[in-house]
Phi, psi and omega in degrees: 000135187257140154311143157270126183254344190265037173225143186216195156280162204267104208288356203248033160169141187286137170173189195274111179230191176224114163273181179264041135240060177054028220246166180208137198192150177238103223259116161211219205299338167324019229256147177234182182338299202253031194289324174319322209298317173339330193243106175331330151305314168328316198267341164301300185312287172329308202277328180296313214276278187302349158278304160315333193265283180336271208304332144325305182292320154332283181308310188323285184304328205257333146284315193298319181288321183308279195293331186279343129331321154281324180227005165056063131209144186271028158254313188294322165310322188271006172288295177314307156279357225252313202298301223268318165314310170306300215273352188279297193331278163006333190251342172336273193291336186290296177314333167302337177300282168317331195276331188268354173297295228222142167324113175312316196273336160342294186272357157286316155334309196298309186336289165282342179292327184308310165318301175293007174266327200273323189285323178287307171321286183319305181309298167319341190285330173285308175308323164275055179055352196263123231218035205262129182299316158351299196299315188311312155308326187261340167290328190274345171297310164325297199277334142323327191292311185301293239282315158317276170334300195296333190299289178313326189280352207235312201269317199289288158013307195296321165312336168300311215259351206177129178302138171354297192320333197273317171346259168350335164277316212271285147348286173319323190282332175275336176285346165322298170314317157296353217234345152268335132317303172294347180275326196289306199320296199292303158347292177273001178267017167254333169287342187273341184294318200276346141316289214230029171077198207258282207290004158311304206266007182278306194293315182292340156289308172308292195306331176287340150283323176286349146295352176283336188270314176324292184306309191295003161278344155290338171242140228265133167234151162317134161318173151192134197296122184225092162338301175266040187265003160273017205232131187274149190307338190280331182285327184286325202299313168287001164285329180284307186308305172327278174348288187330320204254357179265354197250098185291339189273338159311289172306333193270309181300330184289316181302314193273012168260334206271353192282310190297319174322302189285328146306299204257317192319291200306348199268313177286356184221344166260347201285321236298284165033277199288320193285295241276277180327280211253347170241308172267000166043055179228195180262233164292291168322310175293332195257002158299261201342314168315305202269354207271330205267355179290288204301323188314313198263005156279012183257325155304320172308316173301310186321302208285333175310298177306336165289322154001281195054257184251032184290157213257301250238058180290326202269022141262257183003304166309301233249346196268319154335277184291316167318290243270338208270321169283335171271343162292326207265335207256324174315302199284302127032293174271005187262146116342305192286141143312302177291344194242012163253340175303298206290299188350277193321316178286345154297318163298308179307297180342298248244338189274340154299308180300279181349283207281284164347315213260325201285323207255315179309317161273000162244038126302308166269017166254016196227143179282164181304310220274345164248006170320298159315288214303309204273341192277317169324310187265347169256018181236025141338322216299339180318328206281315173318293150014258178278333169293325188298257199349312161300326173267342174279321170306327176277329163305325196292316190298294206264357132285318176116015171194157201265001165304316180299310198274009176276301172307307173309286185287350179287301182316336166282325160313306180297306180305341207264332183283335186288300189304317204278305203274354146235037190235342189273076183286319174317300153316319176306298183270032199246164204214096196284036181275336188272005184238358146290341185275324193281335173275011211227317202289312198294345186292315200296324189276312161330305198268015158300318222266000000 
């Protein structure tokens, strides 16, 4: 049989498909831990993803030691985060546009060539020494631009690669990958600052996007019928807003994603620094070493979700999740030791994992093909969320004089607000995921009725 490379599975309902690496299965209730893995586009995606995530963290970790290195204050760190979040917001509605517009892999190519370019500039820039906090600001401004798109473009992909049915699996395996990544990345870009400088870890982001355009030159994507390519941006965008705000189980999962940016994130990607410096008095290495039981215990946490398989009762799950991640993180707060913020952290990671999987996975499947970019874009507002908790554990951190006190408030306010949600919330309480594979099969059916 000759492969079709412009054909693919049909991602929007469990039945007998072909994906587009010709692969063919009879998809029903069966689906297990690793059935995704089964499709070679999948597994393209999976190696873009766990690279992408390395070279993010990379950066991340390699600006964030620079300016609290240079100027000892942790408002100027969250400023800084605050910068690269404006300009990634900025890219919302265009990027949603784009993801449902443009050739998936077309725009993952763009994507990364930007990067790369932008990131070997900043190496060179280091490497000849000039170490001026600006250049640092205008890379993160920069790299906001991409970083939306790239993001959003990496979860919507997986509905391209692999039938509905398989999602719920399919999703989890990828935040593994990442989450295997997130343990090595911040590790070796810290042994590397203390080798080879700032711009060592610069040049190896680089080098880890130029294997991302090699893969994403390897992969196949499905046609795929784009309906609204007739439509002006402004209309699509406001069709994602429409959605948002007529689909309460959308809405209600997109409002309860917004809890973790603002509470728990900053504690895990602005604090860590500030703890290495002012509580564990150590260098780079420690603070690889700090963030690495973060990526460790997400990788369990994917596992287990995805072992999850056709368990119903996702919307306790999310919420259960999200309590147990924050009380881990309040854990980590109150603790002194070194040894004893390691295991902490790999719990927050585990539990941060379950959360973030289970969150992106039903509202994915509460969202149609043909508005996918668009509505994923606007629910990933949560960037505003974002950058104030960053802004604000920095400013917290500069006014107790240690980043604990303000590491206890907010995870403790996550943990109570996860108390609140699951009892005030039925739409989460009840909700069962048989239903958001059944609401994509139904609406596939009603299309070809209509």
């Amino acid at each position: 049989m000759v492969e079709d490379p412009n054909r693919g599975p049909d991602a929007e309902e469990p039945r007998k498909s072909t994906n587009a690496a010709g692969e063919s299965s009879q998809y029903t209730e069966q689906v297990g831990t690793f059935t995704a893995l089964r499709f070679g586009n999948f597994r393209l995606l999976l190696t873009v993803h766990m690279l992408g995530v390395a070279a993010q963290w990379i950066q991340q970790l390699t600006i964030n030691w620079l300016v609290y290195n240079i100027t000892g204050s942790g408002t100027i760190l969250g400023a800084l985060n605050m910068v690269g979040t404006f300009t990634s917001l900025g890219m919302i509605p265009a990027g949603g546009v784009l993801i449902d517009r443009v050739n998936h892999r077309k725009l993952l190519l763009m994507c990364v060539t930007w990067m790369l370019v932008i990131t070997l500039g900043l190496a060179f820039i280091l490497l000849t020494g000039h170490r001026q906090i600006y250049y640092l600001f205008i890379f993160a401004a920069l790299a906001g631009v991409t970083l939306t798109v790239f993001i959003n473009l990496r979860q919507v992909a997986v509905f391209d690669l692999v039938p509905r049915a398989v999602t719920p699996g399919a999703i989890p395996l990828l935040l593994t990958g990442g989450g295997i990544m997130r343990s090595f990345g911040p590790a070796i870009g810290g042994f590397l600052i203390l080798w080879f400088g700032p711009s060592g870890n610069f040049f190896l982001q680089a080098g880890a996007y130029a294997l991302l355009t090699v893969t994403i030159i390897q992969m196949r994507f499905p046609a795929r019928e784009v309906s609204t390519v007739r439509l002006s941006p402004f209309r699509n965008i406001r069709d994602g807003i429409r959605y948002v705000m007529k689909e309460k189980v959308t809405r209600t999962f997109m409002l309860t994603g917004f809890i973790t940016p603002l509470f728990t994130v900053p504690i895990i990607t602005i604090l860590p620094p500030i703890y290495v410096v002012k509580v564990y008095h150590g260098g780079p290495e420690i603070l690889g070493m700090l963030l690495a039981p973060v990526g460790i215990g997400g990788i369990f946490g994917g596992i287990f979700t995805a072992s999850l398989s056709r368990f119903e009762r996702r919307g306790v799950v999310q919420v259960t999740a999200l309590f147990l991640l924050a009380m881990s993180l309040v854990a980590f707060g109150l603790s002194s030791k070194y040894w004893v913020a390691l295991p902490l952290l790999g719990l927050a990671g585990f539990f941060e994992a379950i959360f973030l999987t289970t969150n992106q996975t039903l509202l994915m499947l509460s969202i149609p093909a043909e508005l996918r970019g668009r509505v994923i874009s606007i629910v990933n507002l949560s960037g505003t969320f974002s950058f104030l908790g960053g802004l604000a554990a920095g400013i917290g951190s500069d006014f107790f004089g240690s980043p604990k006190p303000v590491t206890i408030i907010m995870a403790g306010s996550a943990a109570c607000v996860a108390i609140l949600v699951l009892i005030f919330s039925p739409t989460i309480r009840n909700y069962r995921l048989s239903q958001g594979i059944a609401a994509g099969t139904m609406k596939k059916s009603e299309d070809r009725a209509s």
